[in-house]
N, C-alpha and C positions, 0 to 999 in steps of 0.2 A: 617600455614603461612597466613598472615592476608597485602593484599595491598590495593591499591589504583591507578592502573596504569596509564601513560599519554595517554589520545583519539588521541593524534596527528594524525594527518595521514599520511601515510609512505611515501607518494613523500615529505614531509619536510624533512626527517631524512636526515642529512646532507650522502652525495652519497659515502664517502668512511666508514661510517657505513651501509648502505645499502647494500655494496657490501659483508662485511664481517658476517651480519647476513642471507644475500641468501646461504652463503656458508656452514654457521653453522644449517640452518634452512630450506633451505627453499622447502624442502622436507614437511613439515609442514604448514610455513604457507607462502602462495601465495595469488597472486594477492592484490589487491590496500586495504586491511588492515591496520586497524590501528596500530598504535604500541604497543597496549593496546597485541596485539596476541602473540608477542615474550614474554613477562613476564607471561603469560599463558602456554606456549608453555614451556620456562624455568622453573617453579615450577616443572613440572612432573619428572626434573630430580633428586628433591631434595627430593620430598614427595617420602615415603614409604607405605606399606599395611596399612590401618586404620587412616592414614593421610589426614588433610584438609584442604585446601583453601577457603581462605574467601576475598573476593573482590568487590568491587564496578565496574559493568558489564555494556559495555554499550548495547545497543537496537542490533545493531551490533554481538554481540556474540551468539544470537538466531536467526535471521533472516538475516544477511548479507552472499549474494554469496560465495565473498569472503572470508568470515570467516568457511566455509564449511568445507574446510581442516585442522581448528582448531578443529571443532564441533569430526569430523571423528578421528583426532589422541586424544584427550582425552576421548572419548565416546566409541568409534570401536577400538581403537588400529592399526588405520590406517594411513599409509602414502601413498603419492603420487610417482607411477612409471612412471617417465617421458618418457619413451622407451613405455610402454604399453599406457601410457596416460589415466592412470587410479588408481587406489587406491587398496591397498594391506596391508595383513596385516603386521606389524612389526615386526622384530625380538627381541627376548632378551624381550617380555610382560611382565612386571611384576605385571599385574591388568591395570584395566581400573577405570576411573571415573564414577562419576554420581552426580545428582545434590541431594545435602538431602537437604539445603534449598535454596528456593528464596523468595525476599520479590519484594514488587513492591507498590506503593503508587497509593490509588487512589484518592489523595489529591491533587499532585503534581507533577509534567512532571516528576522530576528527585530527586535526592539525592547531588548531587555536585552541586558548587554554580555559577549562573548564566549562566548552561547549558539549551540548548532548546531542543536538544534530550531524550528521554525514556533513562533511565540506569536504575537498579537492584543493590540490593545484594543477591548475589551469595557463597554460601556453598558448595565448591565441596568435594567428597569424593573417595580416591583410595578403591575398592572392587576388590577383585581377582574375575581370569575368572569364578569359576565355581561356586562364590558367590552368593545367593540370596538376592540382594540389598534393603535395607529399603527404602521405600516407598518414595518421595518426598515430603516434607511440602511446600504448595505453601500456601505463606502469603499474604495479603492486608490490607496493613495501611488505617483506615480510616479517619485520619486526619493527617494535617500538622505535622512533624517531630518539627518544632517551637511548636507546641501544646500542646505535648507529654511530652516533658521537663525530669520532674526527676522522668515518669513513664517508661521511655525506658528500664531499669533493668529489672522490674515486669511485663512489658512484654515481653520480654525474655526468662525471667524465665517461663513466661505462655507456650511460644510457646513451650520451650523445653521438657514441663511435660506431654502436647497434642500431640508432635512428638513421644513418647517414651509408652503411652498412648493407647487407644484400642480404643479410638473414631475416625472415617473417618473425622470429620468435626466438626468446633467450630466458633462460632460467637459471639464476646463481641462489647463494646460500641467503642472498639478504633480497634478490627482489627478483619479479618477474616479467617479460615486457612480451608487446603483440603491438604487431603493424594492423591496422585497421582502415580497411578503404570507408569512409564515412561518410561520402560521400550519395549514395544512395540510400541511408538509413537517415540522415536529416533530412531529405525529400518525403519519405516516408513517416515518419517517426516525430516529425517538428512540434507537434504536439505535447510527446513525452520524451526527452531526447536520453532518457535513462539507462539503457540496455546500451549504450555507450559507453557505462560504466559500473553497468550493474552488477556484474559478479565479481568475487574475489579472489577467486583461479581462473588461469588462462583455462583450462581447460572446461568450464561450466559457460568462459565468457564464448568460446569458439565455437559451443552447440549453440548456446542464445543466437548466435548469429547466424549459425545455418538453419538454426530452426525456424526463424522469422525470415529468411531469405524465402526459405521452399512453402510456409505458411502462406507468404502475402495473397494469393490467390484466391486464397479462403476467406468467408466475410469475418470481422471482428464480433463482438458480444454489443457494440455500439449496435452495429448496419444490421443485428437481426433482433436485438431489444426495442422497447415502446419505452424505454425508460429504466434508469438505475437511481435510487433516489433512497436515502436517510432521513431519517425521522428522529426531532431531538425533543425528547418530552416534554409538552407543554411549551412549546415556540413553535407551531403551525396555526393556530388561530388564535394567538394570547399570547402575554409573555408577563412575568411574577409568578407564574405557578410553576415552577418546573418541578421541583424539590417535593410540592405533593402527586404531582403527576407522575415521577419515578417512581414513587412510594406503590401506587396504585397497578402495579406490574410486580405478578408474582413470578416465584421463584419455582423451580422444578429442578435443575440442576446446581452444579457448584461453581458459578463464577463466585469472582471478589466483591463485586458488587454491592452498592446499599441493599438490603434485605429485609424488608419487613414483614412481607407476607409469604409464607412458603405456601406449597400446594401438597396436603395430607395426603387426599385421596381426588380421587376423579372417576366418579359410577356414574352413569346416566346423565339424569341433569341434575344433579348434583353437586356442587364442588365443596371439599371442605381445608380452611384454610388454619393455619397459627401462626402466631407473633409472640415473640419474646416477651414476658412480660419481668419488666424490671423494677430492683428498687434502689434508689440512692446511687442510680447506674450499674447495678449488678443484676445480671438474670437471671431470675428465680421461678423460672419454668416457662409454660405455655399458655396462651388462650386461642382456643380455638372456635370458629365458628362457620356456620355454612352458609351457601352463598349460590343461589339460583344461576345454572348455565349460563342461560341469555342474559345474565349481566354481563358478562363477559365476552372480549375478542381474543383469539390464538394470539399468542405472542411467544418471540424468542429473545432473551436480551442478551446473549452472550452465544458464543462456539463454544466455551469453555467448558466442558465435562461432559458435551452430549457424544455415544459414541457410536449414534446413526442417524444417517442424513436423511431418513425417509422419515419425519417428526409425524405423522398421520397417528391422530390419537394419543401423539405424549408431547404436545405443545405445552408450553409456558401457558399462563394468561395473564389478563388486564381485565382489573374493573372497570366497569365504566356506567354504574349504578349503583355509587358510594351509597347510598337509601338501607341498601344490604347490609351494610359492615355495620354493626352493631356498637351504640355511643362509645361506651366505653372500652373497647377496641379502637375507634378512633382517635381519643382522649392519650390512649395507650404511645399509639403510632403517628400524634402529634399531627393528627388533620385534623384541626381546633374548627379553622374557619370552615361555614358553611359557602359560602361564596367562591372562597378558592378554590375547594374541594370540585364543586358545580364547573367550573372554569377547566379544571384538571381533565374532569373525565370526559368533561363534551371537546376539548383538543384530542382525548387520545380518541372517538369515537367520529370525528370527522377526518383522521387521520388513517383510520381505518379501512376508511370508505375511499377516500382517494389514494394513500400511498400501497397498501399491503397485497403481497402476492404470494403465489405459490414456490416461489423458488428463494430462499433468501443467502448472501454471499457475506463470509466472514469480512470486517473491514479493522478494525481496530487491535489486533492481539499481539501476544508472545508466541509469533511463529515458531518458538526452537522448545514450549512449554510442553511437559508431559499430559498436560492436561486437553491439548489441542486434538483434535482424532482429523474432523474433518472441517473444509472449507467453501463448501458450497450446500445447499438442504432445499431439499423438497417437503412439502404437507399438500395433502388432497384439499384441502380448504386455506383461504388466503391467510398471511398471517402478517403480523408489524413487527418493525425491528425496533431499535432503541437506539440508534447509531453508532451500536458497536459494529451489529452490520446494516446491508442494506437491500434494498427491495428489489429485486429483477423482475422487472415485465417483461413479459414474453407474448407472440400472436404464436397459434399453430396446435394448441391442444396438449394435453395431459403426456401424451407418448413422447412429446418432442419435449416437452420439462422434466420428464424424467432421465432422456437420455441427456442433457442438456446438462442438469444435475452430474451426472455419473462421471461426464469426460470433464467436468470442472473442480471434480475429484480427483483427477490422473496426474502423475507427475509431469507429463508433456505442458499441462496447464500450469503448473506450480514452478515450473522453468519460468515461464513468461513474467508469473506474475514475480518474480523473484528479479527480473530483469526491468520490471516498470514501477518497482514498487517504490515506497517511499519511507527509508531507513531513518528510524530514532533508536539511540544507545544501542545497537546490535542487534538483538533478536526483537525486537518490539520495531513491528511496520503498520503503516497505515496504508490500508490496501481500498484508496479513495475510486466510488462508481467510476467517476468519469474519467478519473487521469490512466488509475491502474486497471482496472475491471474490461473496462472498456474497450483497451486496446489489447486483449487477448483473442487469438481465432479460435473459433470454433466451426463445427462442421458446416457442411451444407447439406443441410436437412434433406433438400428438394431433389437434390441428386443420390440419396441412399437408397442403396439395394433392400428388397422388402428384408432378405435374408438379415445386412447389419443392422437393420432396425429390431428385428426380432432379437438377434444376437445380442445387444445391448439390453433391450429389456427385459430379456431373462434373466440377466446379470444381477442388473439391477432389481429385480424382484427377488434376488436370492439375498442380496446381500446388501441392501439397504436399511433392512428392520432388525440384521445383527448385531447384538452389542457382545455377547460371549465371544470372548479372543480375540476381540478388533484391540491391534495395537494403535497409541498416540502416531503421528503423522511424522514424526522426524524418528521413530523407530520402525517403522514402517521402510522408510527410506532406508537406513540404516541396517536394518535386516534381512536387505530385499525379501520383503514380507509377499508370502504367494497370493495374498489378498490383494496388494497394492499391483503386480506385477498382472495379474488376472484381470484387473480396472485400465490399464497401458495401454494391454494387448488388444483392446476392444477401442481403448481411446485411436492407437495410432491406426488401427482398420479405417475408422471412420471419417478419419481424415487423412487417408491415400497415402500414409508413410509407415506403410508394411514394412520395410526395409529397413524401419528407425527397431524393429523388437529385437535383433539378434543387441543392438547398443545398448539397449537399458541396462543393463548394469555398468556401464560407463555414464549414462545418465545417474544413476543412481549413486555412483561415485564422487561425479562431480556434485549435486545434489547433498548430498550426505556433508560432503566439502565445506560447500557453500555454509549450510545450517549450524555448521560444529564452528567454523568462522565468525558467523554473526554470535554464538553465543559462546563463543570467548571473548568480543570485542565488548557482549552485554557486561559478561563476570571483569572484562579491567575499565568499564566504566567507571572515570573517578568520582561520578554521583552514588556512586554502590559502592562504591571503595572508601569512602569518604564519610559514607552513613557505618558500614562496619568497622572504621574503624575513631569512629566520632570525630574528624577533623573534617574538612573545609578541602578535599581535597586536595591536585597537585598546584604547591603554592609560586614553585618560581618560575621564570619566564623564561621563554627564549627565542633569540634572532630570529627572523623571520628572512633572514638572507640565509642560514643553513639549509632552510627548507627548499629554497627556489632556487 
């Protein structure tokens, strides 16, 4: 069976088809899925033993929550028992799937036209239970499908004679391929089935998998967190005020972000603030005015331009005693209403109270951006995100958040997260708590030697409150920066893969790889290609039998 299925998302499907596919399905597939999951979910009843599916996949069918219960009923032969609230296996089995191929482009964001999310093609294969499944061919186009033209056959034909074949790995002028036993990483990994297809060089994808092979022993950032959680301004206890509740969060660094209040200075208790002051829409200087400490919670709303992770004393903040800002400043910055304003600041000041911690993890950015330094931040006092990133709870005291911080800085961690992450237009990922964050290892605190604890936290006291010479994060990598490399060496100590420090510069290779990959696939996104050159992007179509 050979599709093409529609990405829609399932709140469009008109509600009296909704209603009649939860009742045919929806033991299968659940939650906010796309539609793309019901024509997957349907093939299985049509395909028999030795039968194939061939599809154009999106980003979603490997790494989306939601799509979990798809992942389980075609991999596990599982479905969902709403009484147990849990998953079980099915009755009437008749074999399970597996992937024999995927291709994935490291050319191009996608395969369908004028999409900005990651999609695949996808080769699935029914194998009975007690079958030993052929290996995965995990492919990588290395040029544009426009490029390729009327060698798509002959490379086909290539991939199928290398599948069938004795060699593990093959590398030509137009593609790249790897045999992949996948079968122990969807036991593992069913959750997020990503790093199945996460990198774009065999060689970044052959450490992800050794690295999470020799990892698994070690707890994830789920099994030693009390929670990873986002915070979207003004939708935790109210919803209509979002738009003054952003407002109410100043600035300290240079994200892109709405801006209305920056932060001058910060003495004492003190804080003194300014806002553009405009006329006819043009801005004709500043108003500035101050604003009592304790109106205010720490906040960070962006990674972007800070270029140290130990934020203790140079946090962002939030009002949340609008009383303070002065009428005609708020007249200024368009918080008219008294009611919503009240509404704004008691969400960000309840929010405070229950989401904010002391370790906060980038979620939202331009990973391949000059502006990026680091990915994970410590402050001695709790602090709120804004849902760019998101809030780490941790049990075990200041020493273990620190060092906690430190190896979530390392490139050992930045492999993972690069492996479960979730790609839009090339260098721009959403690096979401529970899908991505989550299933990173990190150490095992309870079994460190007093010596690597000490050793990390000197590290980290030296070089946390650095911002002179600290390069951006993909220069870093790129330079094997003795900063970044000095952060590794203490990472892989702490997690028992000493033997991983003579490779970092193979890490860093493939690493470097990966990141100049994703942001070439940003620069020929036809949404940026398409805005610079005022058109509407690439306009004509093509077969969808070339591709498969």
């Amino acid at each position: 069976m050979i599709m093409n299925p529609p990405f829609t998302r399932r709140e469009n499907i008109p509600a009296s088809e909704r209603s009649a596919l939860e009742r045919m399905m929806g033991r299968v597939v659940r939650g906010k899925t796309g539609y793309w999951a019901y024509f997957f979910a349907a093939a299985d009843w049509v395909i028999g033993p030795g039968g194939r599916l061939a599809a154009v996949t999106p980003e979603e069918f490997f790494a989306g929550a939601a799509a979990e219960s798809v992942r389980r009923y075609l991999f596990l032969g599982e479905v969902y028992n709403p009484r147990r609230r849990g998953y079980e296996k099915r009755r009437g089995l008749r074999g399970r799937f597996r992937p024999r191929f995927v291709v994935k482009s490291a050319a191009e964001i996608s395969f369908s036209e004028q999409a900005q999310y990651r999609d695949y093609l996808l080769v699935l294969e029914r194998v009975s239970t007690t079958e030993d499944p052929t290996p995965t061919t995990y492919v990588v186009l290395k040029r544009p499908l426009d490029d390729l033209g009327d060698r798509c056959r002959e490379i086909s034909e290539e991939i199928l004679r290398f599948s069938s074949g004795d060699q593990n790995r093959l590398s030509t002028e137009y593609f790249d391929a790897l045999k992949i036993d996948v079968g122990p990483l969807i036991e593992r990994h069913i959750g997020n089935l990503k790093p199945l297809v996460g990198m774009s060089s065999l060689k970044a994808q052959k450490l992800v998998l050794e690295l999470l092979r020799r990892l698994s022993r070690l707890p994830t950032l789920r099994e030693v967190s009390t929670g990873i959680r986002a915070y979207n301004p003004g939708q935790y206890t109210t919803r209509g005020v979002e738009d003054y509740a952003r407002k109410l969060f100043a600035s300290r660094y240079g994200s892109r972000g709405k801006r209305v209040f920056e932060i001058v200075e910060d003495a004492g208790d003190v804080v003194t603030f300014r806002t553009a002051v405009r006329v006819k829409g043009r801005k004709r200087g500043y108003r500035t005015f101050h604003c009592d400490k304790r109106s205010c919670i720490p906040s960070l709303r962006s990674p972007a331009g800070v270029k140290r992770f130990d934020l203790t004393g140079v946090e962002e903040l939030a009002i949340i005693r609008p009383d303070e800002i002065p009428e005609d400043v708020r007249v200024e910055a368009k918080l008219v209403s008294p009611e919503a304003l009240s509404r704004a600041a008691e969400d960000i000041r309840r929010a405070y109270e229950d989401i904010s911690s002391q370790v906060l993890l980038a979620r939202r950015l331009r990973i391949t951006s000059p502006n990026i330094y680091w990915l994970a931040f410590f402050d001695e006092r709790p602090v709120l995100n804004t849902a760019v990133l998101v809030n780490l709870k941790i049990d075990g005291g200041i020493d273990w958040m620190k060092m906690l911080t430190l190896y979530l800085n390392s490139s050992i961690a930045l492999l993972q997260l690069l492996a479960f992450c979730v790609e839009t237009m090339g260098g721009w990922v959403d690096l979401h708590g529970d899908q991505v964050w989550s299933n990173v290892h990190v150490p095992d605190y309870r079994r460190l030697s007093a010596e690597q604890k000490l050793a990390a936290l000197n590290l980290f006291d030296e070089v946390g409150r650095c911002e002179e010479g600290v390069r951006p994060l993909f220069e870093r990598i790129a330079c094997r920066d003795e900063l970044q490399r000095r952060i590794d060496k203490i990472a892989l100590d702490i997690i028992g893969l000493e033997d991983f420090v003579p490779k970092l510069d193979e890490v860093y290779e493939a690493l470097e790889q990966e990141l100049a990959t994703m942001r070439l696939i940003l620069e020929r996104s036809p949404h940026l290609v398409s805005k610079a050159r005022g058109e509407r992007g690439r306009g004509k179509q093509t077969s969808l039998n070339q591709h498969i």
